[in-house]
C-alpha positions as CSV (number, residue, x, y, z in Angstrom):
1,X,90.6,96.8,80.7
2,X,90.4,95.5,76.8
3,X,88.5,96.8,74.1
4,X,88.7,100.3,75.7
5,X,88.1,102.8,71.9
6,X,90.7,105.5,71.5
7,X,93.2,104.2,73.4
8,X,95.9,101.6,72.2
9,X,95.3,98.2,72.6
10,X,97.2,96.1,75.7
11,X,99.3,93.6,73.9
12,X,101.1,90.7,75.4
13,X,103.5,88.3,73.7
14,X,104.5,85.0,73.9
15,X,108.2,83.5,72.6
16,X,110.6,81.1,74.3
17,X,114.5,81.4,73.3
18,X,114.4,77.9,72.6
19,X,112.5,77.8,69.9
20,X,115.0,79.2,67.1
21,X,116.8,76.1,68.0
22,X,115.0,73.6,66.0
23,X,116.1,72.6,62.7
24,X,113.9,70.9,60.0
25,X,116.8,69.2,58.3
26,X,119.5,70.8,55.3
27,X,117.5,72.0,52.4
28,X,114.3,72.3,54.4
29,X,112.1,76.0,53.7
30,X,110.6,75.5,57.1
31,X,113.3,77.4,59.2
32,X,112.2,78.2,63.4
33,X,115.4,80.7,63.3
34,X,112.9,82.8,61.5
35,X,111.3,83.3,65.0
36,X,114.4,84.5,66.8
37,X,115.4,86.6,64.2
38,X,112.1,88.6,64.5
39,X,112.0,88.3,68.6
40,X,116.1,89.9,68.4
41,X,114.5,92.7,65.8
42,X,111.3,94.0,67.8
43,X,114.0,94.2,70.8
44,X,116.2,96.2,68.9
45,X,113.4,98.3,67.9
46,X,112.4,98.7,71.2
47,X,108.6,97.4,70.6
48,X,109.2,94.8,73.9
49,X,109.2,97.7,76.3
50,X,105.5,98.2,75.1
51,X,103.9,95.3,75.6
52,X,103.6,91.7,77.9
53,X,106.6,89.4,77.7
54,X,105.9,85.9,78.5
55,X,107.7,82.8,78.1
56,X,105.0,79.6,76.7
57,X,104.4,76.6,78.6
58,X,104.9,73.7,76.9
59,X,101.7,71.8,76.2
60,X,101.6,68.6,77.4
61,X,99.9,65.7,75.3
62,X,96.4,66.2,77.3
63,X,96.2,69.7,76.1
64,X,96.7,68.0,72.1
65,X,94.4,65.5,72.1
66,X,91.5,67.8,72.6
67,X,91.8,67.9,69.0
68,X,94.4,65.7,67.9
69,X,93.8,61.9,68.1
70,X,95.6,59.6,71.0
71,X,97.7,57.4,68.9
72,X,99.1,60.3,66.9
73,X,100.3,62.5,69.5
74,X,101.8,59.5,71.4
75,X,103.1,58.8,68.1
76,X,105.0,62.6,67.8
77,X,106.3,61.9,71.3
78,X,108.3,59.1,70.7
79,X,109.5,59.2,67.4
80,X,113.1,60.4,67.1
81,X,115.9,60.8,63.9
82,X,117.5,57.5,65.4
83,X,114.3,55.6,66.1
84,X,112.7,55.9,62.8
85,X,113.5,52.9,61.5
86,X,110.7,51.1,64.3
87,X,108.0,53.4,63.1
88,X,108.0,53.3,59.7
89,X,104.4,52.3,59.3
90,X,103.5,54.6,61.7
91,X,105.0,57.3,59.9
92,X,103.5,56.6,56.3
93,X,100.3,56.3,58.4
94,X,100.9,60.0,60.1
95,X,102.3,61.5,56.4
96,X,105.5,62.0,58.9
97,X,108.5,61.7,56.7
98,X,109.1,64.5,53.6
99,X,107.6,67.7,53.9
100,X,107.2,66.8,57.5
101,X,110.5,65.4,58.3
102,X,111.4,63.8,62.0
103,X,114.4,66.1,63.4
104,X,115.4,66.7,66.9
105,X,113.2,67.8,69.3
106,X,110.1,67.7,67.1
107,X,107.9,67.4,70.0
108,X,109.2,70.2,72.6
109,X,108.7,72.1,69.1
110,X,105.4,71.7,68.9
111,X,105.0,71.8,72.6
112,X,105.9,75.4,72.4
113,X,104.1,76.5,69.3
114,X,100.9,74.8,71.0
115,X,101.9,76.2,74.0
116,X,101.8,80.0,72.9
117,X,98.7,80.2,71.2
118,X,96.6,78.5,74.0
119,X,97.6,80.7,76.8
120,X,97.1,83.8,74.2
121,X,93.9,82.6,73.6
122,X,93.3,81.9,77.8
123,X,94.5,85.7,78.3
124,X,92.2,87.0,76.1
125,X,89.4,84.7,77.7
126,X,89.9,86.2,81.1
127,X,89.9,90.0,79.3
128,X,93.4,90.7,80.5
129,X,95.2,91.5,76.9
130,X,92.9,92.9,73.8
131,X,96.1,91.1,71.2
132,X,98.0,88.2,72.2
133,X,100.9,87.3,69.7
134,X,102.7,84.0,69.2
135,X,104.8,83.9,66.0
136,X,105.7,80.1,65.9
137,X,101.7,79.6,66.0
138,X,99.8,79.5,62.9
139,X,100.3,75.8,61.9
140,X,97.1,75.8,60.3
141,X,97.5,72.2,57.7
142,X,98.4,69.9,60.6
143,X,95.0,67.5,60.6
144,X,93.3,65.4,63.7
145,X,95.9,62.6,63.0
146,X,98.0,63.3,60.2
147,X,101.0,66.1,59.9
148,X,100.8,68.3,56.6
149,X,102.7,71.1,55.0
150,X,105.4,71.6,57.6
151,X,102.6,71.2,60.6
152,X,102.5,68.5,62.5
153,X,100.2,70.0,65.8
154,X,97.4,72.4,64.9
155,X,98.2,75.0,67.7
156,X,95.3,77.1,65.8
157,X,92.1,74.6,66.4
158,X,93.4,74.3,70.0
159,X,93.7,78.1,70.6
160,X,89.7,78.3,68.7
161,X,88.6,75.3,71.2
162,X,89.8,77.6,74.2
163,X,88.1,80.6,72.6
164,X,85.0,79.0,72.2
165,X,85.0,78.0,75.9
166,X,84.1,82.2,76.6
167,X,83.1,83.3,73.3
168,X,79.8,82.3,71.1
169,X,81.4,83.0,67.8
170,X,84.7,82.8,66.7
171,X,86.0,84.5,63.3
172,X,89.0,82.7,62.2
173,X,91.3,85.2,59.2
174,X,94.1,83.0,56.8
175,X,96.2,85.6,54.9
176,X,99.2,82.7,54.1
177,X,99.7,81.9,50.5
178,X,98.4,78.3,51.6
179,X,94.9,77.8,52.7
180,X,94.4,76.7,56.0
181,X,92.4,73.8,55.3
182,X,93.5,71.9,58.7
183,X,91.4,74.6,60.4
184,X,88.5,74.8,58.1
185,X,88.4,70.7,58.3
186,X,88.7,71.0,62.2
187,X,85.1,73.4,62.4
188,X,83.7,72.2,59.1
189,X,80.4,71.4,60.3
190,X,79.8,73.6,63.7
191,X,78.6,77.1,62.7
192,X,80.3,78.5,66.1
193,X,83.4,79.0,63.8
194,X,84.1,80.8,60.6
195,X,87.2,80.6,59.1
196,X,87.8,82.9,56.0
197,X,90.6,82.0,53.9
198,X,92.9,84.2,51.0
199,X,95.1,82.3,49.2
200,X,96.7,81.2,46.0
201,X,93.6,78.9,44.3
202,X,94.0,76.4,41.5
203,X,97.2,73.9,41.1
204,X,98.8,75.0,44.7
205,X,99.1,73.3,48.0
206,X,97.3,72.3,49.4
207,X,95.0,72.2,46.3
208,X,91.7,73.0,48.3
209,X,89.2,75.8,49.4
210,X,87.2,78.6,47.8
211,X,87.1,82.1,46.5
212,X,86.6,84.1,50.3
213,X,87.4,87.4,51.0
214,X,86.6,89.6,53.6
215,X,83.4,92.3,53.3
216,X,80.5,91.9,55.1
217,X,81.8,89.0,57.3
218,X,81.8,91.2,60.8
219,X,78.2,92.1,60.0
220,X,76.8,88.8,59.3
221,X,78.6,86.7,61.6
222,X,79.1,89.4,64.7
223,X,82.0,87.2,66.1
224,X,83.2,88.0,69.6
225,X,87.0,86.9,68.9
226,X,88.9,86.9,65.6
227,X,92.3,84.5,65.2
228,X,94.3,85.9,62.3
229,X,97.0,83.7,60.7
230,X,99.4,86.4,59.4
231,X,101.3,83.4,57.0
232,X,104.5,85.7,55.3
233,X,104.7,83.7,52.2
234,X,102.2,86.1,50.9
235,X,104.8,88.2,50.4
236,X,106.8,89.6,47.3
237,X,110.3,87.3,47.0
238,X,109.2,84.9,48.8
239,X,111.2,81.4,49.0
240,X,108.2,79.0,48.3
241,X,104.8,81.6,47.4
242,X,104.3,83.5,44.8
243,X,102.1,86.6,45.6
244,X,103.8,90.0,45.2
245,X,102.3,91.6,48.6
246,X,104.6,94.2,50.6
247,X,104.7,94.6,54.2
248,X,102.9,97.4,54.7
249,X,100.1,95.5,52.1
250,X,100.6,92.5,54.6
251,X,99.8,94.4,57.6
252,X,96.9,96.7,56.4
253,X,95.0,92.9,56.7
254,X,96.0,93.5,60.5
255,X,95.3,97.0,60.7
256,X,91.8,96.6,59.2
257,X,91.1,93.7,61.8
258,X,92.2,95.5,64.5
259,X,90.2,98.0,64.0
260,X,86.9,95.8,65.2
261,X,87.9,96.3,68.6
262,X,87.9,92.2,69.6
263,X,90.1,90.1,71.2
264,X,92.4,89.5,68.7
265,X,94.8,86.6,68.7
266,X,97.7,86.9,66.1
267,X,99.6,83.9,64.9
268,X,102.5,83.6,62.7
269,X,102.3,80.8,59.7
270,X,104.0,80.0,56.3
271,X,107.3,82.6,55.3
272,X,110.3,81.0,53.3
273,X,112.5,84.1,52.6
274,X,113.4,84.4,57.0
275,X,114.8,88.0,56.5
276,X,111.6,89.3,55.0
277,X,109.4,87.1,57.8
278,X,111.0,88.9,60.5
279,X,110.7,92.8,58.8
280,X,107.1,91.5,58.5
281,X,106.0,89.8,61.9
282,X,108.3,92.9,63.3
283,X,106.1,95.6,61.8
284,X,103.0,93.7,62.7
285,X,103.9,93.7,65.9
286,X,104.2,97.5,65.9
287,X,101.0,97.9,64.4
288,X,99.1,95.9,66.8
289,X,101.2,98.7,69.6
290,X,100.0,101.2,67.1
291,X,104.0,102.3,67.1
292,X,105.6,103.9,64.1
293,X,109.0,102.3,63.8
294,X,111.4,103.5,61.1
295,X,112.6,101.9,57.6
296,X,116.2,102.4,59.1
297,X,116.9,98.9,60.5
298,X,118.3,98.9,64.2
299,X,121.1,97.3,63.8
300,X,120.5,93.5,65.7
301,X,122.7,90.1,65.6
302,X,121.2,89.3,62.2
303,X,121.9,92.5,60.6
304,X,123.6,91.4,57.3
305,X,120.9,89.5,56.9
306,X,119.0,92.1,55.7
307,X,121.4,93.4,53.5
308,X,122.4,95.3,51.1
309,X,119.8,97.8,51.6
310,X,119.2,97.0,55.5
311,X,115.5,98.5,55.3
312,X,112.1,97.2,57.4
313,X,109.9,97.1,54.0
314,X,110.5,95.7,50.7
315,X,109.8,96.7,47.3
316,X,107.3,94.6,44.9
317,X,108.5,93.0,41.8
318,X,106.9,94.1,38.3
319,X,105.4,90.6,37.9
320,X,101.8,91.3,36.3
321,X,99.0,91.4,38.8
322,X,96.3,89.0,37.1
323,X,93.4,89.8,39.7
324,X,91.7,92.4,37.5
325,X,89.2,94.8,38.6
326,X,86.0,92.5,37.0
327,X,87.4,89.1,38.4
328,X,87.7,90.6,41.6
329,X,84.3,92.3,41.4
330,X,82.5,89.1,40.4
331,X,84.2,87.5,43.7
332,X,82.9,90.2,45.5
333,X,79.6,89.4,44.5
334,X,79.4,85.7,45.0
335,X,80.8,85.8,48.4
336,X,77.9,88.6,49.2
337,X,75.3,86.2,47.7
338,X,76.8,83.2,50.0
339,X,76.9,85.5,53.1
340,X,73.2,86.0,52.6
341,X,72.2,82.7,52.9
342,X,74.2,81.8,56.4
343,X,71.9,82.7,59.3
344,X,72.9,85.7,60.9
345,X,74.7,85.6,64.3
346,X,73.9,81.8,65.2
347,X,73.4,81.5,68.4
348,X,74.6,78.5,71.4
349,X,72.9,77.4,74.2
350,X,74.1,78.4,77.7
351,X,76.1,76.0,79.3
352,X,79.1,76.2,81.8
353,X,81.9,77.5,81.0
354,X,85.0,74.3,81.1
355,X,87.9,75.2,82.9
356,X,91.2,77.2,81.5
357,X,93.6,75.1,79.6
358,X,96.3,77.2,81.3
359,X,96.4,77.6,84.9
360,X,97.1,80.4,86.7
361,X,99.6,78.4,89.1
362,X,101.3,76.3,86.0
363,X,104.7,78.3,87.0
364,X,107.3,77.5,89.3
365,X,106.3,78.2,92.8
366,X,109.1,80.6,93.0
367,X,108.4,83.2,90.1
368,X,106.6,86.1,90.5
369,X,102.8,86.3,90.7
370,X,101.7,86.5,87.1
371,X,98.6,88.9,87.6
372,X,100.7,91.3,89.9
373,X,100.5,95.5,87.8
374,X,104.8,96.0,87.0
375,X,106.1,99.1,85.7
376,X,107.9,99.1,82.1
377,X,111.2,98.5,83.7
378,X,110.4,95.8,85.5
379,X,109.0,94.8,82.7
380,X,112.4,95.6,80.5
381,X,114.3,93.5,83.0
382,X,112.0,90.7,83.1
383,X,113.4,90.4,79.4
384,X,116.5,90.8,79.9
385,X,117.7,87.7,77.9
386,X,121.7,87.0,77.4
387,X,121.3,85.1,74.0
388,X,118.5,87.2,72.4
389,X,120.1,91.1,73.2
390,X,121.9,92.7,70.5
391,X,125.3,93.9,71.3
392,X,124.3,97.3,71.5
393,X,122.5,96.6,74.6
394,X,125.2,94.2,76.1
395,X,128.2,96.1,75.9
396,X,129.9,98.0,78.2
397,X,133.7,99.8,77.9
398,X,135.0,96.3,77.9
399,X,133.3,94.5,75.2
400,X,130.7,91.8,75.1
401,X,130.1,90.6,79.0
402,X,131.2,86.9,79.8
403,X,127.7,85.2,79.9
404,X,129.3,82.5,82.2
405,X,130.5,84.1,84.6
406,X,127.7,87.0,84.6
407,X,125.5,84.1,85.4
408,X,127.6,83.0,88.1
409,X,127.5,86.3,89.9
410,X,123.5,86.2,89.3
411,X,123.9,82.4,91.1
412,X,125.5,84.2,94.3
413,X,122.6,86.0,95.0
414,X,121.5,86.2,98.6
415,X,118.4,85.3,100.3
416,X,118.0,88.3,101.7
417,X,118.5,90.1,98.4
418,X,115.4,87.9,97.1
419,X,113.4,89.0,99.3
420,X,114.7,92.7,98.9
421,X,113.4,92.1,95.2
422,X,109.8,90.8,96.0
423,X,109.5,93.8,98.3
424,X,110.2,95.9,95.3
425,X,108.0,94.4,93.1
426,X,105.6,94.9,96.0
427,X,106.3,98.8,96.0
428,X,105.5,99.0,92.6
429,X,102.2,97.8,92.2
430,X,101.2,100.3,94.7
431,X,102.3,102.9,92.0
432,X,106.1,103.7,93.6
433,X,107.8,105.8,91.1
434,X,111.4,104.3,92.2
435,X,112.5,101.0,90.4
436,X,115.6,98.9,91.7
437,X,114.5,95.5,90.6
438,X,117.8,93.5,89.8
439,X,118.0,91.6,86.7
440,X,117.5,88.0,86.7
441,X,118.4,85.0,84.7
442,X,116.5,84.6,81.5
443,X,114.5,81.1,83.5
444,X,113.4,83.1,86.1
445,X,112.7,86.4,84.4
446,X,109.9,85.4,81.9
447,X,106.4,84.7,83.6
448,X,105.6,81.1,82.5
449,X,101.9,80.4,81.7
């Protein structure tokens, strides 16, 4: 079960092949294909055979407006690129329009960023994962009725609002360039939430916040969950931020979380340069598997995109680092000071606990039972997606396979081989060491939650 020390953590994942498929507009920094191009990287790494693959549902607008007002999520449902021109005080009212542009599918996008983080946050309520990841969460400016800085749905105050429903305190960790001031405004005045924030401060978006940083924070507040918004435009070279941090910097944040032993939910965030988002949210996601990968990139349908040196990390530039030893020191001491007037470990008042966002029977009523034990290679077939395999995992004598017509032979499927395959499944949750589970397509394959 979670939080078990000295062993590794159970880790389950949440991505949707759709989701690489949005497009912000030409010219836009905010790219979703940074998503894919990390999901097709940890496959080719191999990282997916180690953890809990599951496909997100899509939140629906009830789910939203636990936060979110009525009128703006009804608003983000029915605005369209060729319906704009009926909404246009609507959209100066929602700050829809430049930084957050309408495009296609805006909502479904949302939908599945939402949709990941809350059923992350559900699994680690019912203790079944100790991480849950969702990359296209961490869309921490979007405000109760207003879309900011690329975010148009906070899917972070919606996963904390699930947390809370189990957990008396809630530690919430920003290391994007950006502060996360959609979050902090979201739990401003309850003391069940502490969000903690390290970011660029002074004349940078959004132009709020504090010195914070991260010391005696576990001690004083003794939170039973910890969110951690692992933004990528911390990073050196990056499109839009202009820290100098390198991967392995990045992910000693997640590293030095993780070691708390607490359900830990990891989101993904800001990250403008896409090839070094996916090295990072990749390594991340072998640290949370506490798996050494190497610096020798597997090579993966994006490959040149890492070019010319087709490494995992990066090198940092020689731009001067003007945090000096005193500034930081006298940080240091200020936060202490501010710690040591918050009471220690507030406290909530017993009350029931509301019922899971996510049901357990959201899924079709012909996938597999989500809480059933499956070995890794079920597990490896459950995944086995046409569009997201490199073509070292595709390819056979002949070449890349014909997608249509491999899915027309997977269409042909008897009943009676159906039922074959739920027998197996059966076999193996009583520990069977033989695994013939066929392949199915990618709809059926990942468990939907």
């Amino acid at each position: 079960m979670a939080l078990t020390q000295g062993t590794k953590k159970k880790v389950c994942y949440y991505y949707d092949g759709d989701v690489g498929n949005y497009y912000y507009g030409q010219g836009h920094p905010m790219k979703p294909h940074r998503i894919r191009m990390t999901h097709n990287l940890l496959l080719n790494y191999g990282l997916y055979r180690k953890m809990e693959i599951y496909r997100p549902h899509k939140a629906n607008a009830e789910e939203m407006t636990k936060y979110h007002s009525d009128d703006y999520i009804k608003f983000l449902r029915s605005i369209r690129p060729d319906n704009m021109s009926e909404y246009s005080k609507q959209m100066q009212r929602f700050n829809v329009g430049e930084d957050c542009p309408v495009f296609d599918g805006l909502f479904e996008f949302c939908q599945l960023s939402t949709g990941g983080s809350v059923a992350g946050a559900v699994k680690l309520n019912k203790q079944q994962t100790d991480i849950a990841i969702n990359w296209a969460g961490g869309l921490h400016h979007a405000k109760k009725s207003e879309a900011s800085g690329f975010c148009y749905v906070n899917d972070i105050v919606l996963a904390i609002l699930e947390l809370l429903k189990y957990h008396q305190r809630v530690l919430y960790i920003d290391i994007d360039i950006h502060h996360g001031d959609g979050v902090e405004e979201a739990f401003y005045t309850t003391d069940r939430v502490m969000t903690v924030s390290f970011h660029k401060y002074g004349e940078y978006f959004p132009g709020t916040g504090d010195l914070r940083i991260m010391a005696k924070v576990m001690e004083t507040y003794q939170p039973s969950a910890v969110v951690l918004q692992c933004g990528a435009d911390s990073l050196s070279g990056d499109r839009l931020g202009c820290f100098n941090l390198t991967i392995k910097g990045h992910a000693k944040c997640v590293e030095y979380i993780k070691s708390f032993n607490l359900p830990l939910l990891m989101l993904g965030g800001g990250g403008y340069t896409i090839r070094n988002v996916a090295r990072c949210w990749t390594y991340e996601t072998a640290v949370a598997l506490d798996t050494a990968i190497p610096n020798e990139l597997p090579y993966n349908d994006y490959f040149e995109y890492f070019g010319p040196d087709f490494k995992l990390h990066i090198s940092p530039s020689n731009m001067t680092n003007q945090n000096t030893n005193d500034y930081l020191e006298k940080i240091k001491q200020r936060l202490f000071e501010n710690l040591r007037m918050l009471p220690h470990a507030p406290g909530v008042q017993a009350q029931a606990i509301p019922e899971d966002t996510v049901q357990e029977d959201s899924g079709d009523e012909d996938e597999d039972d989500p809480d059933k034990r499956i070995s890794i290679l079920a597990h490896d077939k459950r995944i086995a997606c046409d569009e997201e395999f490199s073509d070292s995992e595709d390819e056979g004598q002949g070449g890349r396979r014909n997608t249509t017509s491999y899915k027309k032979a997977k269409r042909a499927k008897t009943d009676e081989e159906k039922d074959g395959e739920e027998k197996e499944v059966k076999e193996e949750d009583k520990g069977a060491v033989e695994e013939k589970m066929d392949t199915k397509s990618t709809k059926e394959e990942l468990k939907t939650v």
